[in-house]
TORZADO-796106 format. One record per residue (C-alpha): residue in one letter; x, y, z. Coordinates in pm, whole numbers, plus 50000, padded with zeros to 5 digits. Layout:
BEGIN
AXYZ;...
end
This chain:
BEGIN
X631600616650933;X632020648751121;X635580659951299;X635940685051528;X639300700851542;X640780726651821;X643720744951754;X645770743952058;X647910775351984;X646140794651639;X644160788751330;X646560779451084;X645240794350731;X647570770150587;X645940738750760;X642360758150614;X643350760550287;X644840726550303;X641780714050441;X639600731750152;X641960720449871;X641490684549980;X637930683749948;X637010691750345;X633840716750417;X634260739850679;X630560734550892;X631050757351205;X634020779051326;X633880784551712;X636020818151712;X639400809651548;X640580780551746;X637660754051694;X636190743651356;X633990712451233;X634850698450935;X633070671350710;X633960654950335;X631430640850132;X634090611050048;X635030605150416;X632020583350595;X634450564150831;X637230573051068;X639790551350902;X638740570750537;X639490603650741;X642390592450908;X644000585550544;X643230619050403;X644370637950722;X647710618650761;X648220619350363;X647790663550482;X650110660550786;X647700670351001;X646710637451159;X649670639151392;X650560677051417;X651260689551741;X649090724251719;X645680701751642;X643450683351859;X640910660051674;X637970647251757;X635970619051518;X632170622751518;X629850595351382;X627580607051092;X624580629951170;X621900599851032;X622850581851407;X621520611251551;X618480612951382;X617640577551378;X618060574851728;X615030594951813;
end
């Protein structure tokens, strides 16, 4: 399970470290308002709903996120 998250107003090094402590990888940063995130825990949306609502982050205001299936769909698919 990848997310993709867009900060609407900064990057938060708070959210980051957050993020980090929890477990997340940071995959990609797109400048400093767009990163992709996985956890090698987290292979379903509910599982990475829990751990970003258990951070807060799941329904903060400054983040838009996006849930992306696992890579293997991808590559099975061709």
């Amino acid at each position: 399970m990848q997310i993709n998250m867009k900060f609407l107003w900064h990057s938060d090094d708070e959210c980051l470290d957050s993020l980090r402590q929890d477990g997340w990888v940071i995959l990609t940063g797109q400048g400093d308002r767009e990163i992709e995130v996985s956890h090698p825990q987290v292979t379903t949306e509910d599982a990475a709903r829990i751990r970003l609502h258990r951070l807060g982050l799941l329904t903060s205001r400054a983040l838009r996120i996006e849930f992306w299936p696992s890579c293997q769909i991808f590559t099975q698919q061709k």
